[in-house]
mmCIF entry with sequence, helices, sheets and N, C-alpha, C, O atoms, coordinates in Angstrom:
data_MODEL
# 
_entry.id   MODEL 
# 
_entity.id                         1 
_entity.type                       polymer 
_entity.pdbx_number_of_molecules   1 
# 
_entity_poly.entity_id                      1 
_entity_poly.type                           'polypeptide(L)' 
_entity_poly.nstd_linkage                   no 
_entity_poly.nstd_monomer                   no 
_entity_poly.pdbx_seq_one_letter_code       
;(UNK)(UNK)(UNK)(UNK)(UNK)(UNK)(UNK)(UNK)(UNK)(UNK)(UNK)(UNK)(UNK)(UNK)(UNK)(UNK)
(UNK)(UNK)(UNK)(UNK)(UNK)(UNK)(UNK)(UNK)(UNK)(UNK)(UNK)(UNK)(UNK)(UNK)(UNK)(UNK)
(UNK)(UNK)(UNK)(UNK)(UNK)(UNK)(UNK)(UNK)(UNK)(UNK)(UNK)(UNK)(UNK)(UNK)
;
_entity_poly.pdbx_seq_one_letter_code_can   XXXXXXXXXXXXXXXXXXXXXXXXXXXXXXXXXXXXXXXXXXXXXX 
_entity_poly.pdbx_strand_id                 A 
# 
loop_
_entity_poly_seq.entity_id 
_entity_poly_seq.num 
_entity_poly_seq.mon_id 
_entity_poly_seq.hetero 
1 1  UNK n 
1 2  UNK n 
1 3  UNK n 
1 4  UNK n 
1 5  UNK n 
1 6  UNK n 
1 7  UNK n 
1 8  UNK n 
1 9  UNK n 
1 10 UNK n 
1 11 UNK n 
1 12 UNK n 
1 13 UNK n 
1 14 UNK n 
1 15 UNK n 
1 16 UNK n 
1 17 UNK n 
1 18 UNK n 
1 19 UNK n 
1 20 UNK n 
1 21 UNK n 
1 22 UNK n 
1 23 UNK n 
1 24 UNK n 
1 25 UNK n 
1 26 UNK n 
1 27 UNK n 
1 28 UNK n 
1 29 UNK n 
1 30 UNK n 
1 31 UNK n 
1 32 UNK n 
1 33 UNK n 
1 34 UNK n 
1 35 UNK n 
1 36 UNK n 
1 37 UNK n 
1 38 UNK n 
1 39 UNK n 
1 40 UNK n 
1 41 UNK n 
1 42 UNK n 
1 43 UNK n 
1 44 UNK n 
1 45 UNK n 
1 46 UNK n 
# 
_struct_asym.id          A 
_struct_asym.entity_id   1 
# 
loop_
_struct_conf.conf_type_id 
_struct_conf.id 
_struct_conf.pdbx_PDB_helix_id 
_struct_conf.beg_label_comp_id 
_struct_conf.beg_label_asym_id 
_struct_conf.beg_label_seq_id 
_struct_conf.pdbx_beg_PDB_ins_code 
_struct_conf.end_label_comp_id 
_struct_conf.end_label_asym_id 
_struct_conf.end_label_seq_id 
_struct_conf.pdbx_end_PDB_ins_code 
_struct_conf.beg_auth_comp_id 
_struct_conf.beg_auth_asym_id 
_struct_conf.beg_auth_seq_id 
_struct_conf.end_auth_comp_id 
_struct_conf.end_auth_asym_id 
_struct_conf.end_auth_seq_id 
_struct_conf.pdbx_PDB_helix_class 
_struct_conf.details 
_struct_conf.pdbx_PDB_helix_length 
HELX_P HELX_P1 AA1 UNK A 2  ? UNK A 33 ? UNK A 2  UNK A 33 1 ? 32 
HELX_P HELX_P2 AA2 UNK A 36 ? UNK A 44 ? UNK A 36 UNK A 44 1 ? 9  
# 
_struct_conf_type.id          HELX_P 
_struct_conf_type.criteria    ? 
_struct_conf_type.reference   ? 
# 
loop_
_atom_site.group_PDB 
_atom_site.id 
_atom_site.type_symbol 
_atom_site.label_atom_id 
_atom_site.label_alt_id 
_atom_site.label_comp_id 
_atom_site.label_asym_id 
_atom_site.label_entity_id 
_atom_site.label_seq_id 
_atom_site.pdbx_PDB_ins_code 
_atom_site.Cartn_x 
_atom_site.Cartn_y 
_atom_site.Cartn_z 
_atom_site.occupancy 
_atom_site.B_iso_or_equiv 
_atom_site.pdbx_formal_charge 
_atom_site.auth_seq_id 
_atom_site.auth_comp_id 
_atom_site.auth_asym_id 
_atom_site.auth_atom_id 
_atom_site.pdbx_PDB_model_num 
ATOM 1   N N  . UNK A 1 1  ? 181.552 100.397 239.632 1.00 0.00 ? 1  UNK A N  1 
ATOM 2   C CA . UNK A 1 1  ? 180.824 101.617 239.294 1.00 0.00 ? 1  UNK A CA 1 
ATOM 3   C C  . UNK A 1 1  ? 181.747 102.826 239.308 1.00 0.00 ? 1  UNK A C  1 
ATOM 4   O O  . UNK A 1 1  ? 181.596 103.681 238.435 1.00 0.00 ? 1  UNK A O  1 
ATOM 5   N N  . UNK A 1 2  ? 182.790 102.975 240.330 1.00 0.00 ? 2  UNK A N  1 
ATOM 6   C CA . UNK A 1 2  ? 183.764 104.195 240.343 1.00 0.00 ? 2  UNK A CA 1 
ATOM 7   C C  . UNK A 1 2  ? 184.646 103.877 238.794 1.00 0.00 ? 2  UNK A C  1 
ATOM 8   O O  . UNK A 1 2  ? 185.058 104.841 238.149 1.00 0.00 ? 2  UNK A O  1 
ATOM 9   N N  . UNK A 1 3  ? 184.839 102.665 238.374 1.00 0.00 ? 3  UNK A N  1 
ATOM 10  C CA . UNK A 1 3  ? 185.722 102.908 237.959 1.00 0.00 ? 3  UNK A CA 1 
ATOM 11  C C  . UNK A 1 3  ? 185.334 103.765 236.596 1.00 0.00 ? 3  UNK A C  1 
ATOM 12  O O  . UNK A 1 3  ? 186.246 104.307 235.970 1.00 0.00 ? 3  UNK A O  1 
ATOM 13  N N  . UNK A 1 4  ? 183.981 103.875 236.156 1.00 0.00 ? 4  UNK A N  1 
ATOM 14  C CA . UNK A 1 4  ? 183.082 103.994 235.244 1.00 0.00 ? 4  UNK A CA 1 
ATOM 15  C C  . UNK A 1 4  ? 182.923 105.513 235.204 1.00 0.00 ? 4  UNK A C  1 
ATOM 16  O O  . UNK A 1 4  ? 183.108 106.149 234.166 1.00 0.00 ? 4  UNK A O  1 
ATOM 17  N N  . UNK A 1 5  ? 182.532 106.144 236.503 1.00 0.00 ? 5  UNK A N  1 
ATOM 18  C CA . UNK A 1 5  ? 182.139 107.224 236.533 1.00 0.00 ? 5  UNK A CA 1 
ATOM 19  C C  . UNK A 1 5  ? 183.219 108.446 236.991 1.00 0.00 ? 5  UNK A C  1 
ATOM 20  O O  . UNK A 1 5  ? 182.739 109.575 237.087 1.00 0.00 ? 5  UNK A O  1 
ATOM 21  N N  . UNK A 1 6  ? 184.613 108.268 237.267 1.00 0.00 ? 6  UNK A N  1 
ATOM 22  C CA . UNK A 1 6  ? 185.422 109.141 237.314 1.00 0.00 ? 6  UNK A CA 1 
ATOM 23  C C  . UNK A 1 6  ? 185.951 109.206 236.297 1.00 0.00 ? 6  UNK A C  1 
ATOM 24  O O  . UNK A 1 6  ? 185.934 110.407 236.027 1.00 0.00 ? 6  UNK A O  1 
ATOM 25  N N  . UNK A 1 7  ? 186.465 108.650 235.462 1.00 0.00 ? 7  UNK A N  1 
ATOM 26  C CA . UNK A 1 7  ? 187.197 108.792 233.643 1.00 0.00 ? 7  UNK A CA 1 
ATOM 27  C C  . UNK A 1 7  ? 185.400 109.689 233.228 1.00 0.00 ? 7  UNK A C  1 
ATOM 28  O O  . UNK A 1 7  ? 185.698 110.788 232.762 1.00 0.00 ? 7  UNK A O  1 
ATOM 29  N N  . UNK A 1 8  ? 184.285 109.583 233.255 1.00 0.00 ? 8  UNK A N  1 
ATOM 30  C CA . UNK A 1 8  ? 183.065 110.002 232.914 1.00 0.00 ? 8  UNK A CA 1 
ATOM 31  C C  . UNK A 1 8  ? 182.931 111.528 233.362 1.00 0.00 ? 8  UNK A C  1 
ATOM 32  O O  . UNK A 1 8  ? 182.569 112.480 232.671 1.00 0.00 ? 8  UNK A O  1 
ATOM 33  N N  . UNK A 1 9  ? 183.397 111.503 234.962 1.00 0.00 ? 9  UNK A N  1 
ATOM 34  C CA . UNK A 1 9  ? 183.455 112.515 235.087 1.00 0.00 ? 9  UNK A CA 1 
ATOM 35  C C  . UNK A 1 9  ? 184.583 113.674 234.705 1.00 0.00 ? 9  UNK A C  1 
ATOM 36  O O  . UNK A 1 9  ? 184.361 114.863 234.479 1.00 0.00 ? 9  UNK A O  1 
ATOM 37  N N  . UNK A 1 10 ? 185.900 112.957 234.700 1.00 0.00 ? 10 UNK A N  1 
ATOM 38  C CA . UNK A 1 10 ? 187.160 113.516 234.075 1.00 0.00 ? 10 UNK A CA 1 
ATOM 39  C C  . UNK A 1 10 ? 186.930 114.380 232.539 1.00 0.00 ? 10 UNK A C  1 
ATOM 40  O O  . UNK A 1 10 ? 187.404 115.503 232.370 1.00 0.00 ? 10 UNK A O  1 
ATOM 41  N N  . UNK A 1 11 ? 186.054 113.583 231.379 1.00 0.00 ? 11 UNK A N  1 
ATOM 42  C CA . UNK A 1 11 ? 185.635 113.759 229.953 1.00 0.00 ? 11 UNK A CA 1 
ATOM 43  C C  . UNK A 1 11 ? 184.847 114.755 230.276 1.00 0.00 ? 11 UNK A C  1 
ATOM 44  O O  . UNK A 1 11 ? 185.196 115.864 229.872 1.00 0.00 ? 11 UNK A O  1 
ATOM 45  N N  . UNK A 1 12 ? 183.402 114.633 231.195 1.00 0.00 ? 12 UNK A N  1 
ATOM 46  C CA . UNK A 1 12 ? 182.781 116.017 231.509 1.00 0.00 ? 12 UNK A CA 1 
ATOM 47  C C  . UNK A 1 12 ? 183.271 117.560 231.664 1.00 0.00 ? 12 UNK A C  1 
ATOM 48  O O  . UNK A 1 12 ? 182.816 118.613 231.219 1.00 0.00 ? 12 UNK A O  1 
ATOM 49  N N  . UNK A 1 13 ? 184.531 117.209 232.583 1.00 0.00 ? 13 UNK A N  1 
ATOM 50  C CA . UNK A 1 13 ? 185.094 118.704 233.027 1.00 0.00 ? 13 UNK A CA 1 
ATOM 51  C C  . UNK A 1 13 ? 186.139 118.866 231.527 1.00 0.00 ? 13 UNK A C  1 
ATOM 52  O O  . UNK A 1 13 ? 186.617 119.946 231.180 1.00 0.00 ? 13 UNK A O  1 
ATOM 53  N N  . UNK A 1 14 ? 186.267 118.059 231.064 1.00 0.00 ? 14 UNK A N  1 
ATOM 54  C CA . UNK A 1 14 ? 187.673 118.622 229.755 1.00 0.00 ? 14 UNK A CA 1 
ATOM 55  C C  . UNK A 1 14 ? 186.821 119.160 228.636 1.00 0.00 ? 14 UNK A C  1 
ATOM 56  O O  . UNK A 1 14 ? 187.299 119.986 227.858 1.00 0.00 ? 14 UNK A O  1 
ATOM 57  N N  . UNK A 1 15 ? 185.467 118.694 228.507 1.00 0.00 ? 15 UNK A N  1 
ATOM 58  C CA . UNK A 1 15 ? 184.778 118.953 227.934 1.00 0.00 ? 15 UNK A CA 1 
ATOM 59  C C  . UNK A 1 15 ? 183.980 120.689 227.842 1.00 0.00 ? 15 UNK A C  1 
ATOM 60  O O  . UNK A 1 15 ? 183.831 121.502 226.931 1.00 0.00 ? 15 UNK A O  1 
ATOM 61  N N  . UNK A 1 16 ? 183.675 120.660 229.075 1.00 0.00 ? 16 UNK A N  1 
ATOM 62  C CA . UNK A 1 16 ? 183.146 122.016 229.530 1.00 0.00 ? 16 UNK A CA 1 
ATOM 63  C C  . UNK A 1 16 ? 184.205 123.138 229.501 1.00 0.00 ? 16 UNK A C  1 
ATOM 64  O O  . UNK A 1 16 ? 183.965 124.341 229.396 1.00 0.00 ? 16 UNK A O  1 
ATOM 65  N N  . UNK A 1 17 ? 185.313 122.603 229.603 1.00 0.00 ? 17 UNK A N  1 
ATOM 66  C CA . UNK A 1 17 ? 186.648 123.527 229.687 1.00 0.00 ? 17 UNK A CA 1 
ATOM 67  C C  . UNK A 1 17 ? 187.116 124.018 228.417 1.00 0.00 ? 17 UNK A C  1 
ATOM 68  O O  . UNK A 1 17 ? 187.877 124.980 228.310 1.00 0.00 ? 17 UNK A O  1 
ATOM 69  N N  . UNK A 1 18 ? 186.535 123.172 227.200 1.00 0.00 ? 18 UNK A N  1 
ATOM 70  C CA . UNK A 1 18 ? 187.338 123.285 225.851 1.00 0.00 ? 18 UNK A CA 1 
ATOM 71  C C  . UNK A 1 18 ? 186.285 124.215 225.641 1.00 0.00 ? 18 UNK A C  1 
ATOM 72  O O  . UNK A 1 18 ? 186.662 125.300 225.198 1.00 0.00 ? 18 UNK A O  1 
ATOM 73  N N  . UNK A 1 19 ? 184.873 124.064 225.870 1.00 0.00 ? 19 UNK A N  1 
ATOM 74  C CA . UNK A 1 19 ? 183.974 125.016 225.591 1.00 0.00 ? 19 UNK A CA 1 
ATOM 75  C C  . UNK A 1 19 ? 184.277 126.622 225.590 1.00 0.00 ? 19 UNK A C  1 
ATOM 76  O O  . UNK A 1 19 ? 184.137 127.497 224.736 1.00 0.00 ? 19 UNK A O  1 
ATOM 77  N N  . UNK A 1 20 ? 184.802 126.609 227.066 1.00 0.00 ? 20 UNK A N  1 
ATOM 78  C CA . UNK A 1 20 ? 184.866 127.851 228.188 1.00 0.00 ? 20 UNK A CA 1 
ATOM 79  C C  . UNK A 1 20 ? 186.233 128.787 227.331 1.00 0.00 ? 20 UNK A C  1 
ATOM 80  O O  . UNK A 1 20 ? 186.245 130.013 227.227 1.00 0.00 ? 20 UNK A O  1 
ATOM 81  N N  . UNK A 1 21 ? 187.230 127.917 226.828 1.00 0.00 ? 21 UNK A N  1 
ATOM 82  C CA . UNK A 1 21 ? 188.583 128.620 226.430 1.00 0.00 ? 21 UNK A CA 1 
ATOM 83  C C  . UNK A 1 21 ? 188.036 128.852 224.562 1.00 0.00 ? 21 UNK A C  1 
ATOM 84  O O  . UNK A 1 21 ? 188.594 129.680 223.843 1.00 0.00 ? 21 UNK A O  1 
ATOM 85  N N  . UNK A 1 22 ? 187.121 128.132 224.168 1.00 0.00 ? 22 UNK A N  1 
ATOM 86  C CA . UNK A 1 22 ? 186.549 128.318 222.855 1.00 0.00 ? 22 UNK A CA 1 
ATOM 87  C C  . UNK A 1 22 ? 185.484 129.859 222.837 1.00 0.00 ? 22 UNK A C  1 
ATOM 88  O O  . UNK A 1 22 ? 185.394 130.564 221.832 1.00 0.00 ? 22 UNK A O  1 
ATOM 89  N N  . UNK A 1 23 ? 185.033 130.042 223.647 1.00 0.00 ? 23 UNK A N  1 
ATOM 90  C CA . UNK A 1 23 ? 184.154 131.532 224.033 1.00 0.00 ? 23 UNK A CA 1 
ATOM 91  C C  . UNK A 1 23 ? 185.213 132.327 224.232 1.00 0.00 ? 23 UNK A C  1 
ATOM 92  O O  . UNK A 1 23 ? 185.225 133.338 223.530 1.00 0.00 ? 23 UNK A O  1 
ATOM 93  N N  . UNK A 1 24 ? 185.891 132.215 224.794 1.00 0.00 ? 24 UNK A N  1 
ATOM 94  C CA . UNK A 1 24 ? 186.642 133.529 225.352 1.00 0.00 ? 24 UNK A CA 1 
ATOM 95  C C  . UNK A 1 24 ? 187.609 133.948 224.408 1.00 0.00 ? 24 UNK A C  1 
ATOM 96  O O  . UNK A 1 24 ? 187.950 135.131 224.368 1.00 0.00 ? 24 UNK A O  1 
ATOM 97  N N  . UNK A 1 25 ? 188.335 132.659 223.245 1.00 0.00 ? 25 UNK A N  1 
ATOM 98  C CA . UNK A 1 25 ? 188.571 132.899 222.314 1.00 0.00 ? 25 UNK A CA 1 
ATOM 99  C C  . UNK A 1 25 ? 188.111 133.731 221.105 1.00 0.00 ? 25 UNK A C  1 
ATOM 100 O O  . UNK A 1 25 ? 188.801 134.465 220.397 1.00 0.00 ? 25 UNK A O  1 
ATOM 101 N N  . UNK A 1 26 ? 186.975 133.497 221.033 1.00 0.00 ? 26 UNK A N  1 
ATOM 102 C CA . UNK A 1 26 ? 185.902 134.576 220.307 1.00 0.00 ? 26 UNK A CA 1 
ATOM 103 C C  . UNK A 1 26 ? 185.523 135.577 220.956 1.00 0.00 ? 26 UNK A C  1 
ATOM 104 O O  . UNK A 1 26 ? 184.629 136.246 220.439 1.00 0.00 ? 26 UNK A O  1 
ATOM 105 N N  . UNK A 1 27 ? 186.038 135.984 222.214 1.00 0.00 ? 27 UNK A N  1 
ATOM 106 C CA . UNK A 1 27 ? 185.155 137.619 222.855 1.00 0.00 ? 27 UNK A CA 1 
ATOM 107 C C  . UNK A 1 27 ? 186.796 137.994 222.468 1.00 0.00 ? 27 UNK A C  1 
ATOM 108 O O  . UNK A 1 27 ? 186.979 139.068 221.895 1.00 0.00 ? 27 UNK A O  1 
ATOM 109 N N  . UNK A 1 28 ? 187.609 137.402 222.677 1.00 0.00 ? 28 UNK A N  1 
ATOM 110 C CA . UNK A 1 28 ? 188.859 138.043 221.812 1.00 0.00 ? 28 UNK A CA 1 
ATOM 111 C C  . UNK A 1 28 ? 189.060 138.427 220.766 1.00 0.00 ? 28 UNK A C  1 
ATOM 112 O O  . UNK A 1 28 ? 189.345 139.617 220.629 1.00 0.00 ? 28 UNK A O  1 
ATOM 113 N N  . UNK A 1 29 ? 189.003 137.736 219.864 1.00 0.00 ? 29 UNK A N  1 
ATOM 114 C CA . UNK A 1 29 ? 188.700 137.873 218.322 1.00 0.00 ? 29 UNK A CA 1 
ATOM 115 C C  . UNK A 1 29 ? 187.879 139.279 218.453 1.00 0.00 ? 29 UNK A C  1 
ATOM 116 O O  . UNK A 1 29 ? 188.260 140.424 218.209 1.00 0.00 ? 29 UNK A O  1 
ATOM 117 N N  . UNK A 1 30 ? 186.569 138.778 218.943 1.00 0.00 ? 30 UNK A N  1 
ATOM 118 C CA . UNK A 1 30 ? 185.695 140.303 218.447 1.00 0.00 ? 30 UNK A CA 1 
ATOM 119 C C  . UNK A 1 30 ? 186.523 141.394 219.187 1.00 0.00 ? 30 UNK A C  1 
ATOM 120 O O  . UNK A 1 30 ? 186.836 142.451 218.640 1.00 0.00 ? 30 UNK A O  1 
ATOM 121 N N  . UNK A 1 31 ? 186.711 141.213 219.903 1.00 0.00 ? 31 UNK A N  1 
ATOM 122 C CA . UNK A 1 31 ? 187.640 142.765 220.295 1.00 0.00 ? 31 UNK A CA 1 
ATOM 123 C C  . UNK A 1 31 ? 189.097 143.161 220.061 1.00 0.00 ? 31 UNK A C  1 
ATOM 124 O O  . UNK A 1 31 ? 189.755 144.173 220.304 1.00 0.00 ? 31 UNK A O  1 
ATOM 125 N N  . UNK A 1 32 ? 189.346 141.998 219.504 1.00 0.00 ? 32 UNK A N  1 
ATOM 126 C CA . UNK A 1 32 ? 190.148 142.657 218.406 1.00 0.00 ? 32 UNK A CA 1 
ATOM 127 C C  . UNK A 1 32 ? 189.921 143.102 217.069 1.00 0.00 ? 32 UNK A C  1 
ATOM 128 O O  . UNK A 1 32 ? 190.763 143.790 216.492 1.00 0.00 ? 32 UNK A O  1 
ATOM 129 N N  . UNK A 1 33 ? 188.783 142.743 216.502 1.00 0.00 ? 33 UNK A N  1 
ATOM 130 C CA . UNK A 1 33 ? 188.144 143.408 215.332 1.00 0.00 ? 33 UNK A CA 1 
ATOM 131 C C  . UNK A 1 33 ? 187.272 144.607 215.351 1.00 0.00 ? 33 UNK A C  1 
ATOM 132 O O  . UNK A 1 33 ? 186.772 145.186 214.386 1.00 0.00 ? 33 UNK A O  1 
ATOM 133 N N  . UNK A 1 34 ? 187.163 144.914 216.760 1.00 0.00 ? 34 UNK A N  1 
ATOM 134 C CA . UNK A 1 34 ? 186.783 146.239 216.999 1.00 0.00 ? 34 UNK A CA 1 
ATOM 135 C C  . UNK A 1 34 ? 187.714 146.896 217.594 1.00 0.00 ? 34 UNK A C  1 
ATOM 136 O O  . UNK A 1 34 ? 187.133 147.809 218.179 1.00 0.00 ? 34 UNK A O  1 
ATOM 137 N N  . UNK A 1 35 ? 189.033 146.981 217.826 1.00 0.00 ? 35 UNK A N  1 
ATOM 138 C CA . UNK A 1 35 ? 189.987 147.680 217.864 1.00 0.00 ? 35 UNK A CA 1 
ATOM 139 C C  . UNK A 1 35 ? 190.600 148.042 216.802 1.00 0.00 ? 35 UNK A C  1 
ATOM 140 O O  . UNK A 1 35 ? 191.198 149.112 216.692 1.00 0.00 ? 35 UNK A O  1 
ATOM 141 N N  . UNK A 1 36 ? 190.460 146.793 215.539 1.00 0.00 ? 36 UNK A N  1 
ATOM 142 C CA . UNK A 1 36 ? 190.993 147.529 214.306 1.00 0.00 ? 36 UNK A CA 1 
ATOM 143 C C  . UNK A 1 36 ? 190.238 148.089 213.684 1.00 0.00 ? 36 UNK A C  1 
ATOM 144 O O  . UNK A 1 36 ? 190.831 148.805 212.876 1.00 0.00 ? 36 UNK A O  1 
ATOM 145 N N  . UNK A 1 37 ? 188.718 148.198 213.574 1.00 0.00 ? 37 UNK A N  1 
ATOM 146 C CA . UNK A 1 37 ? 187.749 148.869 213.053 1.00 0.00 ? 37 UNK A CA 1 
ATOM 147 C C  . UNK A 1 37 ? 187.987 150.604 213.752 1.00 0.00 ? 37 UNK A C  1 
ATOM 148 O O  . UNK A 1 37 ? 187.861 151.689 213.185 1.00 0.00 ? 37 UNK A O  1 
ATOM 149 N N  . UNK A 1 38 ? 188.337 150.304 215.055 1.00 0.00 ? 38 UNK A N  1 
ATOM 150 C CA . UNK A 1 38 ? 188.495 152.016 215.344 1.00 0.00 ? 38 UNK A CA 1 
ATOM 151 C C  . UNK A 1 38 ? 189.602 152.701 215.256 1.00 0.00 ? 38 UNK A C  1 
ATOM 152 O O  . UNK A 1 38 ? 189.613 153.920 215.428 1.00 0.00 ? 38 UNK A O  1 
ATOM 153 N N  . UNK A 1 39 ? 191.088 151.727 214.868 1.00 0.00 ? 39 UNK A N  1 
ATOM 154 C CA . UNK A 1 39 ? 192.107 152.713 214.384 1.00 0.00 ? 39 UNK A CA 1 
ATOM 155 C C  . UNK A 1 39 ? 192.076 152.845 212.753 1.00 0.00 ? 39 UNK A C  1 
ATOM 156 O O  . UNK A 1 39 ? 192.575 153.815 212.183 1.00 0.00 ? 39 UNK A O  1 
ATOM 157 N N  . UNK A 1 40 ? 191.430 151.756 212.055 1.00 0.00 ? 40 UNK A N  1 
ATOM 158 C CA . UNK A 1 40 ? 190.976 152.510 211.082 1.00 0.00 ? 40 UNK A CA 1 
ATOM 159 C C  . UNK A 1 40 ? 190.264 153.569 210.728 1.00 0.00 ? 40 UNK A C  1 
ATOM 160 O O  . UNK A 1 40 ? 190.743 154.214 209.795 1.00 0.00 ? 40 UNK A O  1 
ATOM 161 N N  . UNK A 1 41 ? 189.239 153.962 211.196 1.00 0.00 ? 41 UNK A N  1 
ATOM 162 C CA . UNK A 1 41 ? 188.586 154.911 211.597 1.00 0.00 ? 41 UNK A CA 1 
ATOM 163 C C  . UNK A 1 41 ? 189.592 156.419 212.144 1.00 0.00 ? 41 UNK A C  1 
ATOM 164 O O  . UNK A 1 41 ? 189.346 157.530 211.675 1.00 0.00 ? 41 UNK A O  1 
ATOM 165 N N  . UNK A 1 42 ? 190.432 156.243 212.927 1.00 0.00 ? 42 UNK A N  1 
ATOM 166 C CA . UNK A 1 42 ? 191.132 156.980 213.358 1.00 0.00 ? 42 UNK A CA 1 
ATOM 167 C C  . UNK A 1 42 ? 191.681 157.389 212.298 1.00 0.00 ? 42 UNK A C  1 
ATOM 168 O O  . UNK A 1 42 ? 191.376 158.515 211.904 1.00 0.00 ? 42 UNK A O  1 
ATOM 169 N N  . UNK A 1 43 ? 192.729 156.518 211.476 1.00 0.00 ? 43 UNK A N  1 
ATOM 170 C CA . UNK A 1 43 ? 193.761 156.889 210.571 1.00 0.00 ? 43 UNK A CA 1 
ATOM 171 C C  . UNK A 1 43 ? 192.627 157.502 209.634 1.00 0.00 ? 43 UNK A C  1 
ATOM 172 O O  . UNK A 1 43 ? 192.782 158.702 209.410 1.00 0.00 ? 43 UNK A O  1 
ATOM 173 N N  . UNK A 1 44 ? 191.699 157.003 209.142 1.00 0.00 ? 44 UNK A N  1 
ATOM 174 C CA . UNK A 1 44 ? 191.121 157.902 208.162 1.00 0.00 ? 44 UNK A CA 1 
ATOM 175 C C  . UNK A 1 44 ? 190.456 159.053 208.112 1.00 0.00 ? 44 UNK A C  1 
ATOM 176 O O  . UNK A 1 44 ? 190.010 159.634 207.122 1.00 0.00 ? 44 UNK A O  1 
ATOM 177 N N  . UNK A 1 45 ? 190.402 159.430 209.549 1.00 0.00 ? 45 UNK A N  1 
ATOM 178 C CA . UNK A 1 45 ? 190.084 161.228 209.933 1.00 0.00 ? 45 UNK A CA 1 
ATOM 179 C C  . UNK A 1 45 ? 191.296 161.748 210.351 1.00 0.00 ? 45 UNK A C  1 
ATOM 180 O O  . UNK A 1 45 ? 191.350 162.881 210.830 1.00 0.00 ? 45 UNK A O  1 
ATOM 181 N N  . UNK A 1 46 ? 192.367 160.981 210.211 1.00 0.00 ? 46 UNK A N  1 
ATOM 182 C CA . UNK A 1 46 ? 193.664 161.712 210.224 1.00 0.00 ? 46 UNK A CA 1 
ATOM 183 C C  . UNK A 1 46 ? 194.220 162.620 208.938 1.00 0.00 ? 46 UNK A C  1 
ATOM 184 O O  . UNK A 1 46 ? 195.303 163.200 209.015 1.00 0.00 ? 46 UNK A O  1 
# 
């Protein structure tokens, strides 16, 4: 039964982890597309 459920549990956590670095990847993205949305903004009231 261990040998079953630690590789099971191993896939669980790599799993949840690819999730976790896949979100944070995208709160990046968006804030970097709202950093270039506001120096555009900038340069064009310059």
């Amino acid at each position: 039964m261990h040998k079953i459920l630690i590789p099971l549990a191993i896939a669980v956590f790599t799993l949840s982890a690819c999730e976790t670095v896949q979100g944070a990847g995208q709160d990046i993205s968006n804030a970097g597309d709202a950093l270039t949305e506001e120096s555009q903004d900038v340069q064009n009231d310059m």
